[in-house]
N, C-alpha and C positions, 0 to 999 in steps of 0.2 A: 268237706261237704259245705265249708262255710259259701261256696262261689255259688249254690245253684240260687239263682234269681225267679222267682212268678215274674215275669216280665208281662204278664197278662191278666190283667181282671175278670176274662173272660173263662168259663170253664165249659170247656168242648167237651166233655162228660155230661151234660147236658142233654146234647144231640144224640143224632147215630152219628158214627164213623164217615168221616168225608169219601173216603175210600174202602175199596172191595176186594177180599184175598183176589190174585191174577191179575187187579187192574194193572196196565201200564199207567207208569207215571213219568216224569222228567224232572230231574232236579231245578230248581231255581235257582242256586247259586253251585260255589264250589264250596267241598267237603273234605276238611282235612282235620286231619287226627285230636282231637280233643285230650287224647290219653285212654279212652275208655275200647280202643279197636289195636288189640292183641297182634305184637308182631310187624306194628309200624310205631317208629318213631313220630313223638306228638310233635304235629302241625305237618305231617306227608300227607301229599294230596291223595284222598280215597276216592273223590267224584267229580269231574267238569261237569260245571252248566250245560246246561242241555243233555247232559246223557240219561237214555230211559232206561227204566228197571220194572221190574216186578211188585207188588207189595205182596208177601208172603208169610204175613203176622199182622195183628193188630193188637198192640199193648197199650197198657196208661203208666203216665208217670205223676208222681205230686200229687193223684186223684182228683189231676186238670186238665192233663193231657190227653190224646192218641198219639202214640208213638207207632210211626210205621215202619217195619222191618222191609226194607227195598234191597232187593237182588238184582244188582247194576252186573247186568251182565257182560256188555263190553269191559269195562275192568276185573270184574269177579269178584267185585266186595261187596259185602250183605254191610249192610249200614242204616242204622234209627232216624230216623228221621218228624219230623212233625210236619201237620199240614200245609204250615204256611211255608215251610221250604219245597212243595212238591206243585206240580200242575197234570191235570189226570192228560190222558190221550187218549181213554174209550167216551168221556163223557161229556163233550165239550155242549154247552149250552147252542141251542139253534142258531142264536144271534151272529156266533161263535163264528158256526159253521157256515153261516150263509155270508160273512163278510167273507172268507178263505175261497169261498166259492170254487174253481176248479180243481185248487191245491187242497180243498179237503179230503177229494180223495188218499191222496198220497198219506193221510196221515195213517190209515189202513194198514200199509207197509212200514211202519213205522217199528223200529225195535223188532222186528219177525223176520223170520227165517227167509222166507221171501223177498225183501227188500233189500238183504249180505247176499243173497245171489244173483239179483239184478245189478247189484255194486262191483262184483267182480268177473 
């Protein structure tokens, strides 16, 4: 336990939760094995950039953190994650939305059931 780092002065327990059980979210980087995900060899990839998930828990860590439990369900790993690794896709600020302009709709179909069958 000597490796865990505050790598932040900031304490997100502060706030509310950046995020809401059901939100779709998408990774920001890629996610692989630390040692703490049962059943993979540490450093196998569990998540590419860009893939969306679920958040389907909200925990704290350090009594600094939210930890978000994300259900990637193209892969099928539930994996911890913190905010600044994720980016939402229900809640994008206007600003957001109106640069995307036509392609915001498409973010709609995003991660849903709808979208794998427009795909295939």
């Amino acid at each position: 336990m000597a490796d865990i780092n505050r790598d932040d002065d900031e304490i997100e327990l502060a706030s509310p939760p950046r995020f809401h059980y059901g939100e779709r979210v998408v990774a920001r980087s890629v996610v692989r094995n630390d040692g703490t995900y049962n059943g993979h060899d540490i450093g196998a990839l569990l998540v590419n950039k860009g893939e969306i998930g679920y958040v389907i828990s909200i925990n704290t860590f350090l009594q600094q953190f939210y930890i978000y439990a994300v259900d990637f369900v193209e892969s099928g790993h539930r994996v911890g994650m913190r905010a600044k690794e994720l980016c939402t896709l229900d809640r994008l600020p206007e600003d957001v939305l109106a640069q995307l302009g036509e392609r915001a709709a498409l973010l709609n179909t995003l991660g849903s059931a709808r979208s794998q069958e427009e795909s295939a």
